[in-house]
C-alpha positions in Angstrom: 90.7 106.1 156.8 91.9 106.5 160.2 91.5 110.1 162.2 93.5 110.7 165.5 96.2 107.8 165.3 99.1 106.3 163.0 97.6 104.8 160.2 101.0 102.7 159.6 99.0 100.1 157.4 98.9 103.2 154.6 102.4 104.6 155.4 104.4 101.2 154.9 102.1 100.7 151.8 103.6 103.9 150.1 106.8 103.0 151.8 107.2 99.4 150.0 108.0 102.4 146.6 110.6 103.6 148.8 112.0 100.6 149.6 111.3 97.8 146.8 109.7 99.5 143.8 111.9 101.9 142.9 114.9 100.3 142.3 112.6 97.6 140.3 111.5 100.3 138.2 114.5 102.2 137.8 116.7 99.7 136.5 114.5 98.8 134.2 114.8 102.4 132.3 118.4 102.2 133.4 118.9 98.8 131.3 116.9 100.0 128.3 118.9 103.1 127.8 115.7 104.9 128.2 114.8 108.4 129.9 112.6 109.1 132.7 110.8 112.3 134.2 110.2 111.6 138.3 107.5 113.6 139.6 109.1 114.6 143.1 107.7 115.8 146.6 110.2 117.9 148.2 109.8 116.2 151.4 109.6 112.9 150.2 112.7 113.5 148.0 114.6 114.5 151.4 113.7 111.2 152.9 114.9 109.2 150.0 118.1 111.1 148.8 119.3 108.5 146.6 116.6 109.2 143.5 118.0 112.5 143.7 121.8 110.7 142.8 119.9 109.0 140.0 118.9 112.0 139.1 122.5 113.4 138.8 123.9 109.8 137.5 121.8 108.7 134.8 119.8 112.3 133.9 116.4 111.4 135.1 114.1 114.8 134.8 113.2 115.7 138.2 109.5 117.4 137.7 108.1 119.1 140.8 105.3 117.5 142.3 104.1 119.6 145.5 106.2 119.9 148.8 103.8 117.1 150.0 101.5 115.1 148.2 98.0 117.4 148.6 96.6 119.6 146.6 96.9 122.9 146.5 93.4 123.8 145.9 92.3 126.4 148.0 95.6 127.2 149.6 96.7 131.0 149.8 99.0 132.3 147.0 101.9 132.9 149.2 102.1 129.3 150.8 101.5 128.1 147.2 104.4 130.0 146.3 106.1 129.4 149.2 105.7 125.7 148.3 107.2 125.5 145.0 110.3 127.9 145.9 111.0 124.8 149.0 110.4 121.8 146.6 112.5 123.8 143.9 115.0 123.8 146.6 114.9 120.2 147.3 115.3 119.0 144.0 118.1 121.5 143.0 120.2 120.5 146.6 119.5 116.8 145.8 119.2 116.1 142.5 121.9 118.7 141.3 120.0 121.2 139.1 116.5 123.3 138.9 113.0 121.3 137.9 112.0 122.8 134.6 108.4 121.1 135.0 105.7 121.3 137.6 102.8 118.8 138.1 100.5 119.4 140.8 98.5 116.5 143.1 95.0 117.2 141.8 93.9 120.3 140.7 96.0 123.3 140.0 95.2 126.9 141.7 93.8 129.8 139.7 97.3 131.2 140.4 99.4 128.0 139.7 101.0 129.0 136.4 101.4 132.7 137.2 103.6 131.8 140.1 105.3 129.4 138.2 106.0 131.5 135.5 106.9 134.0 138.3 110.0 131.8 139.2 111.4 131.6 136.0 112.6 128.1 135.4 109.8 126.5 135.1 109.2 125.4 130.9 106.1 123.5 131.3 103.3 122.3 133.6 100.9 119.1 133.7 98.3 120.3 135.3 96.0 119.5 132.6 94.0 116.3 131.3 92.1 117.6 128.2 94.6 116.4 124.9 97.2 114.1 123.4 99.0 117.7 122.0 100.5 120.1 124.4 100.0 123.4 123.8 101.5 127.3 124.4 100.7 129.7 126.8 102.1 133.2 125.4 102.4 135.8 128.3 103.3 138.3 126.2 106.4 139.3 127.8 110.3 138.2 126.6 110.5 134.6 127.4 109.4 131.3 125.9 106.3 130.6 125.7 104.7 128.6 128.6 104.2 124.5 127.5 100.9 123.0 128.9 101.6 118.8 128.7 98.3 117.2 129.4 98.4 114.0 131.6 96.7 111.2 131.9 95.1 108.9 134.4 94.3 106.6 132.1 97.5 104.6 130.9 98.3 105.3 134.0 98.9 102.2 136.7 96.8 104.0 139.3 93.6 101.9 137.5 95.0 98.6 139.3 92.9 100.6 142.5 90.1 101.1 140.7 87.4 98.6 139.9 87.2 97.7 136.7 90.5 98.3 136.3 93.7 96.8 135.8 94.1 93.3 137.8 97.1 92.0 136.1 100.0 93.4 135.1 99.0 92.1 131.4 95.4 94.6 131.7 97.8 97.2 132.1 100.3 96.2 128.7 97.1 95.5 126.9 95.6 99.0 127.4 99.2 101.1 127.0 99.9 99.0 123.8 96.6 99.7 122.1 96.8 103.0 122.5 99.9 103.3 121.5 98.9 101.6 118.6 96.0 104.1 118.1 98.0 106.7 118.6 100.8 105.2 115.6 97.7 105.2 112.8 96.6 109.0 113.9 100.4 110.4 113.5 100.3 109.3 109.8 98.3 112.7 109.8 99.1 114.6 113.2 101.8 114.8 116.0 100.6 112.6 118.9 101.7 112.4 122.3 101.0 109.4 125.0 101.9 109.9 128.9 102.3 106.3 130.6 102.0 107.1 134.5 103.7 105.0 136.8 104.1 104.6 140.4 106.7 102.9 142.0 104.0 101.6 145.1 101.8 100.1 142.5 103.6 99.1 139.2 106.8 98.1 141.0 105.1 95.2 142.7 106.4 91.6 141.5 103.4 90.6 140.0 102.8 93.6 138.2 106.0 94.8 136.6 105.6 92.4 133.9 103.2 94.8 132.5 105.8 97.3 132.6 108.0 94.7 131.0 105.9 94.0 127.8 105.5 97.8 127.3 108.7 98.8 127.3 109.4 95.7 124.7 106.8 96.8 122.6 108.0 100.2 122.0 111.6 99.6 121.7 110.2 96.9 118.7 108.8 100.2 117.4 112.0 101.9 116.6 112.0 105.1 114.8 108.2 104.7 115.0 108.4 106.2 118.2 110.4 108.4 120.5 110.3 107.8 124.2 111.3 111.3 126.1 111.3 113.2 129.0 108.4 115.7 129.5 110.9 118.9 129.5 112.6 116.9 126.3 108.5 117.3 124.9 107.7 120.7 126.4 111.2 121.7 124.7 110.2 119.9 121.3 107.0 121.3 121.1 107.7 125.1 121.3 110.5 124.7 119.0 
């Protein structure tokens, strides 16, 4: 960590996603005929305008993701709000239409889903670690009920930072294809749900996107087995 200067070692690190990962990870689900949910900063999103043409030219979801990457904990209600009415904005001028999901850096606020529900086009949230279901929040009121979509960190190529965790990109394969194996033997009984988190920084690297590679292989050798869709596509599903 560096206090009181640039710390351009960390910025051009989460600029190689920018610049190189992206577009390795993207054409990947652009070759496969697959769909994709980005979780997008406002800010960030109006530095790199061109995922918010993917957005419009191959129907990527665009999820919210914070105007910034922070937290929100501890913030005042009104600059949370404030927050997710400017990254709202963002995504709608750039990307062409309204986020219908919201997933918060770290934890959520105790107001977080009232003031999403307060801007009424938000569906679901995944703010929330704690299944493989979603679930419904009824408010009581006219609408829809409210879809909680649990994350996870996981299958989730974040654990190439931590130790003990992924080193190649075949770590990261092995673990997302056993659980979605695991996952294949429970459904004979129950509806189960796997989030794969990926970042373009980290997974997009060259000798890492292999992993991505033998996922994405696997699954599509799946067939009707499984159905690979966007988190609003699930949020959607789910309260149906």
């Amino acid at each position: 960590r560096i206090d009181g200067a640039p710390d351009f070692c960390m910025a051009t690190h989460f600029e190689y996603g920018a610049r190189a990962g992206y577009a390795r990870v993207r054409q990947r689900f652009v070759d496969a005929a697959l769909p994709l949910t980005l979780n997008l900063c406002g800010r960030a999103l109006e530095r790199t305008p061109w995922v918010g043409d993917d957005v419009r030219s191959f129907g990527f979801e665009p999820c919210g993701h914070g105007w910034t990457w922070t937290s929100p904990a501890g913030l005042p209600e009104v600059a949370e709000a404030a927050a997710i009415a400017r990254t709202s904005e963002a995504i709608t001028r750039l990307g062409g239409r309204l986020p219908s999901g919201w997933h918060n850096k770290s934890s959520r606020t105790p107001a977080t889903r009232r003031l999403l529900r307060a801007a009424g086009h938000f569906d679901y949230d995944s703010d929330d670690y704690g299944d493989d279901l979603p679930r419904l929040l009824d408010y009581g009121d006219d609408r829809p009920p409210h879809v909680v979509l649990p994350y996870a960190f996981d299958t989730n190529d974040m654990r190439f930072f931590d130790r003990g965790g992924f080193v190649r990109g075949a770590d990261f394969a092995g673990y997302v294809i056993d659980a979605i194996d695991a996952l294949r033997a429970e459904a004979r009984q129950a509806p189960r749900m796997l989030t794969i988190g990926l970042h373009t920084r980290i997974i997009g690297r060259p000798g890492r996107i292999g992993g991505l590679d033998a996922v994405l292989a696997h699954v599509q050798g799946l067939g009707d087995e499984v159905a690979v869709m966007t988190r609003e596509a699930i949020a959607r599903h789910w309260r149906d």
